[in-house]
TORPA-4810 file (N, C-alpha, C, O; in nm, 3 decimals):
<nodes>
NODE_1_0.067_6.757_-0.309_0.179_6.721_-0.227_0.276_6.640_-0.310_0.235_6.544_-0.376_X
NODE_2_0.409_6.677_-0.309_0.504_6.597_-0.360_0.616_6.470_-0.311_0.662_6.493_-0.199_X
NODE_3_0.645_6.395_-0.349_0.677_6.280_-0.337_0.821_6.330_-0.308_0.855_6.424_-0.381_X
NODE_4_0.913_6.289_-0.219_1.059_6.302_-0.174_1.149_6.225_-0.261_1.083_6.193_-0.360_X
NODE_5_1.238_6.192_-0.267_1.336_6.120_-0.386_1.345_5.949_-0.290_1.375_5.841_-0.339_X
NODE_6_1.306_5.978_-0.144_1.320_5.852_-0.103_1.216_5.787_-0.110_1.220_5.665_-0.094_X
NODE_7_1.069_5.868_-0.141_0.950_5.788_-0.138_0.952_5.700_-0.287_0.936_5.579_-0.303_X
NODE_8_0.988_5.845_-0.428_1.012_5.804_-0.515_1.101_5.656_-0.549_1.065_5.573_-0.632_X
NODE_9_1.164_5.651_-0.506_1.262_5.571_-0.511_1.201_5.400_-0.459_1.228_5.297_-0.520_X
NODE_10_1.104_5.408_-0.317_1.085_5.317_-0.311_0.970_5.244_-0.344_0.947_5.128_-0.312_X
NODE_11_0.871_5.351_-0.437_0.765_5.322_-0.501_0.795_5.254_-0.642_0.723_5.169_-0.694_X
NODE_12_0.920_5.309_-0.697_0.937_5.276_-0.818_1.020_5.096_-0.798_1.034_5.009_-0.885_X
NODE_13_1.060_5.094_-0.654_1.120_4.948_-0.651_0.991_4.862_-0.622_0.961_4.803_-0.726_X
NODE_14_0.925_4.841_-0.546_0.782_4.818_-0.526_0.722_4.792_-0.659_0.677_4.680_-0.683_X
NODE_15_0.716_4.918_-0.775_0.657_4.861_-0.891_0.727_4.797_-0.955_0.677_4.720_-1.036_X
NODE_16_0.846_4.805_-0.942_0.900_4.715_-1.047_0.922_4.571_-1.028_0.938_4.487_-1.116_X
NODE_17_0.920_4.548_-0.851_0.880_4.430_-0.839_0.796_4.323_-0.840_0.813_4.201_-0.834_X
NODE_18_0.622_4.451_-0.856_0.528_4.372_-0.865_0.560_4.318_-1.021_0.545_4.202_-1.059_X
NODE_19_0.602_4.420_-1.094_0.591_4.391_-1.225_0.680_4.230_-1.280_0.639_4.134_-1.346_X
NODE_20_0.822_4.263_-1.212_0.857_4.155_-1.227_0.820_3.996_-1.194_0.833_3.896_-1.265_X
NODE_21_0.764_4.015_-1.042_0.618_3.882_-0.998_0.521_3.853_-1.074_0.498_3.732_-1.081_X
NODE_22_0.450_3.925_-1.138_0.376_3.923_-1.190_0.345_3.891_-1.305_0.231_3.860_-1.341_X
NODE_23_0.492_3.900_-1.406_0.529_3.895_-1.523_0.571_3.708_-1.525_0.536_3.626_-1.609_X
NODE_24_0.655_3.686_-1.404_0.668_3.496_-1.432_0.802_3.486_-1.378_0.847_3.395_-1.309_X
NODE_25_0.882_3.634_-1.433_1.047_3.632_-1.439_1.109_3.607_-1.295_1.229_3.583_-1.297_X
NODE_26_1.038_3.610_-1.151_1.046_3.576_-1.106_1.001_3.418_-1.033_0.881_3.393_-1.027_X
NODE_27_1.082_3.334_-0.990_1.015_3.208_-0.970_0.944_3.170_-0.830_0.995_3.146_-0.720_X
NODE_28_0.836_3.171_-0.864_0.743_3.178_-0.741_0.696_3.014_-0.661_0.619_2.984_-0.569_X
NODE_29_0.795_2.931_-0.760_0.755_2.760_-0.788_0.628_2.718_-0.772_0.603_2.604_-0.733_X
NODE_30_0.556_2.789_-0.794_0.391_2.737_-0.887_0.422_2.663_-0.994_0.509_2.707_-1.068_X
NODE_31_0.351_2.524_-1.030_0.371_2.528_-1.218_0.505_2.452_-1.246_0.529_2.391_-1.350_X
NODE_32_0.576_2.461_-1.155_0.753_2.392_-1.158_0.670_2.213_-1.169_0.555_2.179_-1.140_X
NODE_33_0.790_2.133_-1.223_0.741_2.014_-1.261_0.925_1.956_-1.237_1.038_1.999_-1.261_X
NODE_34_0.853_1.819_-1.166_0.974_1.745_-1.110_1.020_1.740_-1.284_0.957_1.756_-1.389_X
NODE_35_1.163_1.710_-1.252_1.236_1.626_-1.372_1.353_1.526_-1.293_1.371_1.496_-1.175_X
NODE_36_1.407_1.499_-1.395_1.542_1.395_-1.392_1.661_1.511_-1.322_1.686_1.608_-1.393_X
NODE_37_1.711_1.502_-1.227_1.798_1.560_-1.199_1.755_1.667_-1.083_1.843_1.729_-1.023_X
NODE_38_1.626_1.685_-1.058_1.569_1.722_-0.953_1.602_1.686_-0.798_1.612_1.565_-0.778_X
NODE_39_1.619_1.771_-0.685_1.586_1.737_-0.593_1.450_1.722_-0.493_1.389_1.823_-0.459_X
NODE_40_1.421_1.629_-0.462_1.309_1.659_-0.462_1.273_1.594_-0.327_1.355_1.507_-0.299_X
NODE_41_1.162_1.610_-0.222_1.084_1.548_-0.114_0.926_1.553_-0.110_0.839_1.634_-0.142_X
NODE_42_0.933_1.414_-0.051_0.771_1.367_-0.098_0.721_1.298_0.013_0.817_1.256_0.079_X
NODE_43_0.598_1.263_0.069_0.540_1.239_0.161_0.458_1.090_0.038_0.401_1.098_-0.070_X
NODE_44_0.499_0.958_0.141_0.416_0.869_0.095_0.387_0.765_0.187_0.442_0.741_0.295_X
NODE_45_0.310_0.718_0.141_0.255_0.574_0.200_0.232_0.442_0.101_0.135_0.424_0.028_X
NODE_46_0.349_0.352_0.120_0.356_0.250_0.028_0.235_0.073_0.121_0.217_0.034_0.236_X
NODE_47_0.176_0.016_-0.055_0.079_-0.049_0.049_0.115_-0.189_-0.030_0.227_-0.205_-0.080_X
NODE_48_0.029_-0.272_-0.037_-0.011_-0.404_-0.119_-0.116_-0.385_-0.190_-0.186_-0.285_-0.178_X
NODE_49_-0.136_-0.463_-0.260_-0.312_-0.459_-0.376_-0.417_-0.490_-0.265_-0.540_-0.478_-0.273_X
NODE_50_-0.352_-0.528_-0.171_-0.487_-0.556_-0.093_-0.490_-0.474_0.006_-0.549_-0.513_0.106_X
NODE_51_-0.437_-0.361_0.008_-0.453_-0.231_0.128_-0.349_-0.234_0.217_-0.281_-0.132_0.215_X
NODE_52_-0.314_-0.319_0.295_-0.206_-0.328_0.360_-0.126_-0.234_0.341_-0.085_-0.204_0.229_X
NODE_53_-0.089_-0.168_0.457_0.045_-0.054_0.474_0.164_-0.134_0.533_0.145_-0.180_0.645_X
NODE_54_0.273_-0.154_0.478_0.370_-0.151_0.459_0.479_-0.054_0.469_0.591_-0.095_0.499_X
NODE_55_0.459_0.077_0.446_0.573_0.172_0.502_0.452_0.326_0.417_0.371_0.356_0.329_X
NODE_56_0.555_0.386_0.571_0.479_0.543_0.523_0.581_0.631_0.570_0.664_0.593_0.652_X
NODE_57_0.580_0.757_0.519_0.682_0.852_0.583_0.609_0.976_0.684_0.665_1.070_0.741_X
NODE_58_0.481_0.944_0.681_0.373_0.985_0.771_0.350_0.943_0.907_0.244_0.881_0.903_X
NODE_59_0.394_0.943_1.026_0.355_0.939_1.137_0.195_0.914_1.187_0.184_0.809_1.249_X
NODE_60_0.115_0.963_1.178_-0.006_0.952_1.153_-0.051_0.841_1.091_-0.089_0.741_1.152_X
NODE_61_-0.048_0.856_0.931_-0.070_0.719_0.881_0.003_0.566_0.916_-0.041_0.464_0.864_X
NODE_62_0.102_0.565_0.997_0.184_0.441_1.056_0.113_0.395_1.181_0.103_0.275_1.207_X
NODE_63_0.043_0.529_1.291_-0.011_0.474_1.381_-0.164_0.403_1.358_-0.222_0.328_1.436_X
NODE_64_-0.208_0.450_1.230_-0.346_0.403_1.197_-0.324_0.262_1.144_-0.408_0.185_1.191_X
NODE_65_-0.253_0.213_1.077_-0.179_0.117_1.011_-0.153_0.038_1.103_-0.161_-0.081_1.070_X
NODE_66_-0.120_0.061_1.220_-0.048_-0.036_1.323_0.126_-0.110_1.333_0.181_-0.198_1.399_X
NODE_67_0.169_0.006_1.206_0.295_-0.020_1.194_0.433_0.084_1.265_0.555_0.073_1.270_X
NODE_68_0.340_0.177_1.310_0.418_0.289_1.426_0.516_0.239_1.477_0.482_0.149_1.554_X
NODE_69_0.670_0.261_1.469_0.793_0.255_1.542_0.859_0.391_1.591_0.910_0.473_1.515_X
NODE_70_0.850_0.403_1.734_0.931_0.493_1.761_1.065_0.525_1.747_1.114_0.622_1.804_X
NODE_71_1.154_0.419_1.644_1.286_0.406_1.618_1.289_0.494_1.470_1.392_0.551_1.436_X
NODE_72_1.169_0.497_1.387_1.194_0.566_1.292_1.121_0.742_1.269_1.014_0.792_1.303_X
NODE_73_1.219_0.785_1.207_1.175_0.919_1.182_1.070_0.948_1.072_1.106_0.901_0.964_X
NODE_74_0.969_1.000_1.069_0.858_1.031_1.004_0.888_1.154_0.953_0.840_1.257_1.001_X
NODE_75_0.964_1.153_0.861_0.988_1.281_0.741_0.971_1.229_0.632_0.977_1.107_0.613_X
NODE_76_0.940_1.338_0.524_0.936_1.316_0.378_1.102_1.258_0.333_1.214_1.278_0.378_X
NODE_77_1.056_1.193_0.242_1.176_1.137_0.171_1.261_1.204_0.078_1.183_1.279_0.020_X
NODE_78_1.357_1.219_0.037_1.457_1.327_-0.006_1.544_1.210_-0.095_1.610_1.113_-0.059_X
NODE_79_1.513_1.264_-0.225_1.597_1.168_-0.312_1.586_1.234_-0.462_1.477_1.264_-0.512_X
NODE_80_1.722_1.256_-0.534_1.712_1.288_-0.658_1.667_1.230_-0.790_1.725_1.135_-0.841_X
NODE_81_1.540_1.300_-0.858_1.494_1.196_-0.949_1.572_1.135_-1.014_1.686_1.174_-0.989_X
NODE_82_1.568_1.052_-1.090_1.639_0.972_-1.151_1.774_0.888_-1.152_1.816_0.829_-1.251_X
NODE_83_1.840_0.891_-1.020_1.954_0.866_-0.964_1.952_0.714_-0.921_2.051_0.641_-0.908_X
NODE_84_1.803_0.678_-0.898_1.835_0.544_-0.871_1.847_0.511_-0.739_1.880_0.401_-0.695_X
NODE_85_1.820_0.600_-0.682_1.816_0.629_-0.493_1.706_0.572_-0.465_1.688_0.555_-0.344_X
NODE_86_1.589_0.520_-0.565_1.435_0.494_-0.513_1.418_0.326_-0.677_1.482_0.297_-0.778_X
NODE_87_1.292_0.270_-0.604_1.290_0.178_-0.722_1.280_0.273_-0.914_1.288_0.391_-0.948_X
NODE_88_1.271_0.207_-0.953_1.239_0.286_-1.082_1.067_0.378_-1.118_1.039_0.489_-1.163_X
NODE_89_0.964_0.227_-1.056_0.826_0.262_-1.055_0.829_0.407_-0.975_0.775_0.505_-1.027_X
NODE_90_0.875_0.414_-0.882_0.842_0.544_-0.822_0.935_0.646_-0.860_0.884_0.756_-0.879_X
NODE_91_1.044_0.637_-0.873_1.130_0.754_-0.961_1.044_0.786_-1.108_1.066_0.902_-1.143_X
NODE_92_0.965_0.721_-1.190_0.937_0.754_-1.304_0.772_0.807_-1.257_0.714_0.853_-1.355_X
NODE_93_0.690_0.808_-1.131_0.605_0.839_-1.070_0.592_1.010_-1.060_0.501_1.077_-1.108_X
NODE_94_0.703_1.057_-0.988_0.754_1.193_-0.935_0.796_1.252_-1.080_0.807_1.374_-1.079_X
NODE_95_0.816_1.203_-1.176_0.830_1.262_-1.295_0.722_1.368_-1.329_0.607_1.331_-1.306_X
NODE_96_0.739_1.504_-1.383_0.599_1.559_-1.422_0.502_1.627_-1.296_0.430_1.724_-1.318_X
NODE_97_0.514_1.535_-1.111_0.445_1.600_-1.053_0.454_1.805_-1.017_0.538_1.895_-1.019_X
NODE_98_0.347_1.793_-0.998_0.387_1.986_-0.957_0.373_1.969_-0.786_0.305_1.892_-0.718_X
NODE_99_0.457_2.063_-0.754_0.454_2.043_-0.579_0.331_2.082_-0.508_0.270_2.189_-0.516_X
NODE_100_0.302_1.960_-0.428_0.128_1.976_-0.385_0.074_1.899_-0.431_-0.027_1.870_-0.368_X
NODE_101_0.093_1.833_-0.535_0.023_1.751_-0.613_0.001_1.604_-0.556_0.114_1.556_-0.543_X
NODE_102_-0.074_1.533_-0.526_-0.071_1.396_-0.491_-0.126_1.265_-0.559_-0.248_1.253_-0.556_X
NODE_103_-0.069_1.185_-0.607_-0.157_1.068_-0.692_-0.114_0.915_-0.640_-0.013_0.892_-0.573_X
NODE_104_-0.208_0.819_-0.684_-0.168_0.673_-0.656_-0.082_0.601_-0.771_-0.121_0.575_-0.885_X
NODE_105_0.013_0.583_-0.729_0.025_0.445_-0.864_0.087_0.304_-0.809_0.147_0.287_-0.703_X
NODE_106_0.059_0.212_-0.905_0.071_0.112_-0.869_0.190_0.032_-0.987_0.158_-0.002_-1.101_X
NODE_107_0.330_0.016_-0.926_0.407_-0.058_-0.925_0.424_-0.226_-0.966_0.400_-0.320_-0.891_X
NODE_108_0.461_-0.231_-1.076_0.449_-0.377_-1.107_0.613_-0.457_-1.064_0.721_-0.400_-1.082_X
NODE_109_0.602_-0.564_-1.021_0.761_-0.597_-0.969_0.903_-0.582_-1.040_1.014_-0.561_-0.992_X
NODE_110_0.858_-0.601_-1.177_0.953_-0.523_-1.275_1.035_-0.437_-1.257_1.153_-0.430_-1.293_X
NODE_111_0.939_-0.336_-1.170_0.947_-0.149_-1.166_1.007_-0.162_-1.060_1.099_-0.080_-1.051_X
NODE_112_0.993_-0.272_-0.918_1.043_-0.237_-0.804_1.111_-0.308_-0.766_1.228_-0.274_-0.785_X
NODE_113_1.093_-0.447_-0.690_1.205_-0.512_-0.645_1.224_-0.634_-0.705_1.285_-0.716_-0.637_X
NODE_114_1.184_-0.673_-0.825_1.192_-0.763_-0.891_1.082_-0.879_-0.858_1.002_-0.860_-0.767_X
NODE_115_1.080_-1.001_-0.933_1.020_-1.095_-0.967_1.113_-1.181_-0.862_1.230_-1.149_-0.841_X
NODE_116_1.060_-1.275_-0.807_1.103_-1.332_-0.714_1.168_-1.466_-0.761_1.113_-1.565_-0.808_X
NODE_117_1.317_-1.437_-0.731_1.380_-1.575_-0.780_1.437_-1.685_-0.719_1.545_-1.678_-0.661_X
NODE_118_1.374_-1.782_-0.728_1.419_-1.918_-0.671_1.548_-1.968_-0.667_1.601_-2.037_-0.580_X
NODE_119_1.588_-1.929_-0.759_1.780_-1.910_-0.781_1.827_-1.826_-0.627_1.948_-1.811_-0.608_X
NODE_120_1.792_-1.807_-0.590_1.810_-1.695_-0.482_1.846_-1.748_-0.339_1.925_-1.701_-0.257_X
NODE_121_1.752_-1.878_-0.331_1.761_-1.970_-0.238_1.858_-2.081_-0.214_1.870_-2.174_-0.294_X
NODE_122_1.941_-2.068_-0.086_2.032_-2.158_-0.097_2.051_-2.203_0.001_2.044_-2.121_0.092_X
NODE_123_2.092_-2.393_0.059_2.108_-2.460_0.148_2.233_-2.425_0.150_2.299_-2.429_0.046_X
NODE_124_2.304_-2.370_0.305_2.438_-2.376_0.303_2.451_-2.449_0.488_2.372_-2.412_0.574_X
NODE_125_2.556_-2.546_0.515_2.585_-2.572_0.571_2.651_-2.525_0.720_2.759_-2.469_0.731_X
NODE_126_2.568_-2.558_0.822_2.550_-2.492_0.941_2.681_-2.443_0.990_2.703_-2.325_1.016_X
NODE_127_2.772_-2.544_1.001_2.923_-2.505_1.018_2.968_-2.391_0.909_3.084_-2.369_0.942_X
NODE_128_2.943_-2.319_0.812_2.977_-2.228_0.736_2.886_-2.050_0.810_2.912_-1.930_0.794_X
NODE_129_2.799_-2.111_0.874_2.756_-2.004_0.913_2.835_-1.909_1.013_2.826_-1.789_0.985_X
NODE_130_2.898_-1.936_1.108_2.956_-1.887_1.177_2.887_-1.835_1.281_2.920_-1.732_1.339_X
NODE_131_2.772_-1.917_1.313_2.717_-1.911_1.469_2.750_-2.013_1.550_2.813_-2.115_1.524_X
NODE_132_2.696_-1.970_1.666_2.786_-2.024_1.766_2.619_-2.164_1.787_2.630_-2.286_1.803_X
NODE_133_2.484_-2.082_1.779_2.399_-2.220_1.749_2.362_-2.199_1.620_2.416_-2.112_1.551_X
NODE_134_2.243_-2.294_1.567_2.181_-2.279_1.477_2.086_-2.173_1.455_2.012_-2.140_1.548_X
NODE_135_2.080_-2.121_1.357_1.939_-2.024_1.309_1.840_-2.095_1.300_1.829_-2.214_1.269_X
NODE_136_1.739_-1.990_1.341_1.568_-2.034_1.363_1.521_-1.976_1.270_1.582_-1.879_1.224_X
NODE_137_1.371_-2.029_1.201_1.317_-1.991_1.085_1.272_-1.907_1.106_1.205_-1.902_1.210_X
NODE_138_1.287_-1.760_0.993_1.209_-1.644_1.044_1.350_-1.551_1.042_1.343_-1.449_0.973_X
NODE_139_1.461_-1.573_1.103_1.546_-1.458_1.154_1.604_-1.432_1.004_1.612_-1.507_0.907_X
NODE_140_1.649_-1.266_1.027_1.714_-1.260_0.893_1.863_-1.145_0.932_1.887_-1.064_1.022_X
NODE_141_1.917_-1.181_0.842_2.066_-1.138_0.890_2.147_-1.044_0.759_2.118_-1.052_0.639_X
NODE_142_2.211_-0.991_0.795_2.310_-0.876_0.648_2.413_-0.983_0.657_2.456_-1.046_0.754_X
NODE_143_2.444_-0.988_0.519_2.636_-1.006_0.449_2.660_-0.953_0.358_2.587_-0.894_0.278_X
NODE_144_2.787_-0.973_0.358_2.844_-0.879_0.203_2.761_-0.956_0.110_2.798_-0.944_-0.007_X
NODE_145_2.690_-1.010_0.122_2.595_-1.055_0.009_2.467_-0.978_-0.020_2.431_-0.935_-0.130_X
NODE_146_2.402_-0.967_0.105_2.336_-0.862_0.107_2.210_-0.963_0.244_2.239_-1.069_0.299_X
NODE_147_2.080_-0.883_0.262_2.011_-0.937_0.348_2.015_-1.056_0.300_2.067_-1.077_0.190_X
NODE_148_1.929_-1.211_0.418_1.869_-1.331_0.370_1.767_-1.326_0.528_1.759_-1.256_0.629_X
NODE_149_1.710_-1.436_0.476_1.584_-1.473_0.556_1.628_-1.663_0.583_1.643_-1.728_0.479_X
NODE_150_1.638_-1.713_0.674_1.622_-1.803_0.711_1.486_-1.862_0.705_1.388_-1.809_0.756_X
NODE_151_1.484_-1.993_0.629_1.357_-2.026_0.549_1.319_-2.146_0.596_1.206_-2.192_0.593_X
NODE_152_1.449_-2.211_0.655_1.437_-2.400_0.710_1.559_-2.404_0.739_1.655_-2.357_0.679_X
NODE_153_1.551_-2.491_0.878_1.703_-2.525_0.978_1.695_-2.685_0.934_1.576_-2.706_0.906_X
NODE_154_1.768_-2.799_0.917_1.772_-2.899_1.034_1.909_-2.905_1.026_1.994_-2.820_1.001_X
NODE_155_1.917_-3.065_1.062_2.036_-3.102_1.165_2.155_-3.014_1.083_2.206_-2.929_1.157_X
NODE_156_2.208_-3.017_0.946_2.310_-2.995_0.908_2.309_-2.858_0.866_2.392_-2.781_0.915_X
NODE_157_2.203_-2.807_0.757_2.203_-2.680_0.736_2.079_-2.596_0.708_1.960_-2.628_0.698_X
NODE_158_2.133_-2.494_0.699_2.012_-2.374_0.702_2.002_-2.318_0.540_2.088_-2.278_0.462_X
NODE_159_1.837_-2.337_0.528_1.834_-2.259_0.363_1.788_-2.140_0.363_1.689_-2.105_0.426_X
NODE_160_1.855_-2.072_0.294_1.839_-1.927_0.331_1.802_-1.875_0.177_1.835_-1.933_0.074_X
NODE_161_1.725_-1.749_0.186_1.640_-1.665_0.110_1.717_-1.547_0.077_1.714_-1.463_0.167_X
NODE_162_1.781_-1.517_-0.021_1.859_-1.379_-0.040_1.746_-1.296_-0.108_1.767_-1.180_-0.076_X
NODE_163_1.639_-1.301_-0.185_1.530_-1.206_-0.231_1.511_-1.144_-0.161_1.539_-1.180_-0.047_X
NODE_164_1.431_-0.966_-0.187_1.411_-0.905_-0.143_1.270_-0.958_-0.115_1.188_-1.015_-0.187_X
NODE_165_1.267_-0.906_0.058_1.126_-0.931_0.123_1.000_-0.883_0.036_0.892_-0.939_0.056_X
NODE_166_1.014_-0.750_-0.089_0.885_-0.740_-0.111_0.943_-0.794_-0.275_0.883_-0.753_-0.375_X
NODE_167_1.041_-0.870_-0.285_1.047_-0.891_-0.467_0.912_-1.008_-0.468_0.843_-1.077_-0.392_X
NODE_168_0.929_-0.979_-0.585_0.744_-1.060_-0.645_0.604_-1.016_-0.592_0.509_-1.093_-0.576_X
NODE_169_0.605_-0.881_-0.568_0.492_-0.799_-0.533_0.479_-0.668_-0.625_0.571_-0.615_-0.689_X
NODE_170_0.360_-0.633_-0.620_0.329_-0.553_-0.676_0.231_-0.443_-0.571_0.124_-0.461_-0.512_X
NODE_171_0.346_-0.294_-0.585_0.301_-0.255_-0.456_0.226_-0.120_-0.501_0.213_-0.092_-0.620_X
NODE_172_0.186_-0.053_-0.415_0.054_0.056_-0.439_0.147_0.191_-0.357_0.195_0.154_-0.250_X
NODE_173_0.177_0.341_-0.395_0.220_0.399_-0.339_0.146_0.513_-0.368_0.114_0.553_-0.480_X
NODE_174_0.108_0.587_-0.209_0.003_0.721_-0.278_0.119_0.840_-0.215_0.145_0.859_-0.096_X
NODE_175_0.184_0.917_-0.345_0.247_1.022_-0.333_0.237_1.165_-0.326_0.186_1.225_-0.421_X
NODE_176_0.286_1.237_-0.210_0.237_1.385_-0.233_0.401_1.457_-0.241_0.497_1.432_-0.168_X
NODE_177_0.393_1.534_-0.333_0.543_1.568_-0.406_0.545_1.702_-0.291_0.475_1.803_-0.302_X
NODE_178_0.634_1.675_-0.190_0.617_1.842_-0.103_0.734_1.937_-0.162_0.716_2.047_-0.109_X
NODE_179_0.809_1.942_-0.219_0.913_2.038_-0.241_1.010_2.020_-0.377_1.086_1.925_-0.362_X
NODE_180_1.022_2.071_-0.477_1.149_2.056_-0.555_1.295_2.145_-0.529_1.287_2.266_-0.505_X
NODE_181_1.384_2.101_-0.532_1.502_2.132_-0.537_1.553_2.220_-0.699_1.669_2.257_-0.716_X
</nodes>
């Protein structure tokens, strides 16, 4: 029995596609490896040396944690390597992963939000604040300066904390690289 010009035709596209799959020339993103300039999304859960969860992009892992907010969205994170969109420790982390791949590393403050500086802290005078009462210890507020933490009130002024809440830590992040760009 003989083959028609349309069977022909679509046997020979068929082989030539296995051939080309098969050969590499097509990209099947097996084997692909993040780089610098990558887009890329990743599923993590950032902790402390002592276990503590601190942030996850996992739903699941936030309610086990006890840190579950229904205000935030539980998607993978989406950020181009090397851009500076993420601390450095974890941008130089995603370097090299293959998608699927998952590992721990651990972040020295250097890598992430810095070493915690006392320079940072400053008494400024209650009348400069521009509330209507005083701040209570604990609350923390944005300015064009950037966040602070209210650290100590009294009568005249409030000393406030411009460091980042996790600078002078050293944090633990277990990454699973879901997709390159």
């Amino acid at each position: 029995m003989r083959a028609g010009r349309g069977e022909t035709l679509i046997i020979c596209i068929l082989l030539f596609g296995s051939i080309l799959f098969g050969s590499g020339c097509a990209d099947s993103g097996e084997g692909k490896v993040a780089k610098t300039g990558n887009i890329v999304k990743v599923d993590y859960t950032g902790k402390f040396e002592n276990g503590t969860v601190f942030d996850t992009s996992v739903e699941e892992t936030a309610k086990e944690a006890g840190i579950y907010t229904e205000q935030k969205n539980y998607v993978p994170l989406t950020f181009t390597v090397g851009a500076g969109q993420v601390i450095e420790g974890f941008d130089n982390a995603v370097i090299g992963m293959e998608v699927g791949e998952e590992k721990t590393v651990t972040i020295p403050p250097e890598e992430a939000y810095g070493e915690y500086n006392e320079t940072l802290i400053l008494a400024v005078p209650l009348d400069g604040l521009g509330l209507s009462e005083p701040p209570e210890i604990g609350q923390t507020f944005s300015s064009p300066y950037g966040k602070f933490k209210v650290i100590d009130v009294n009568e005249t002024h409030a000393t406030l904390d411009f460091n980042h809440e996790l600078a002078g830590k050293t944090l633990v992040f277990d990454i699973k690289l879901i997709s390159i760009q």
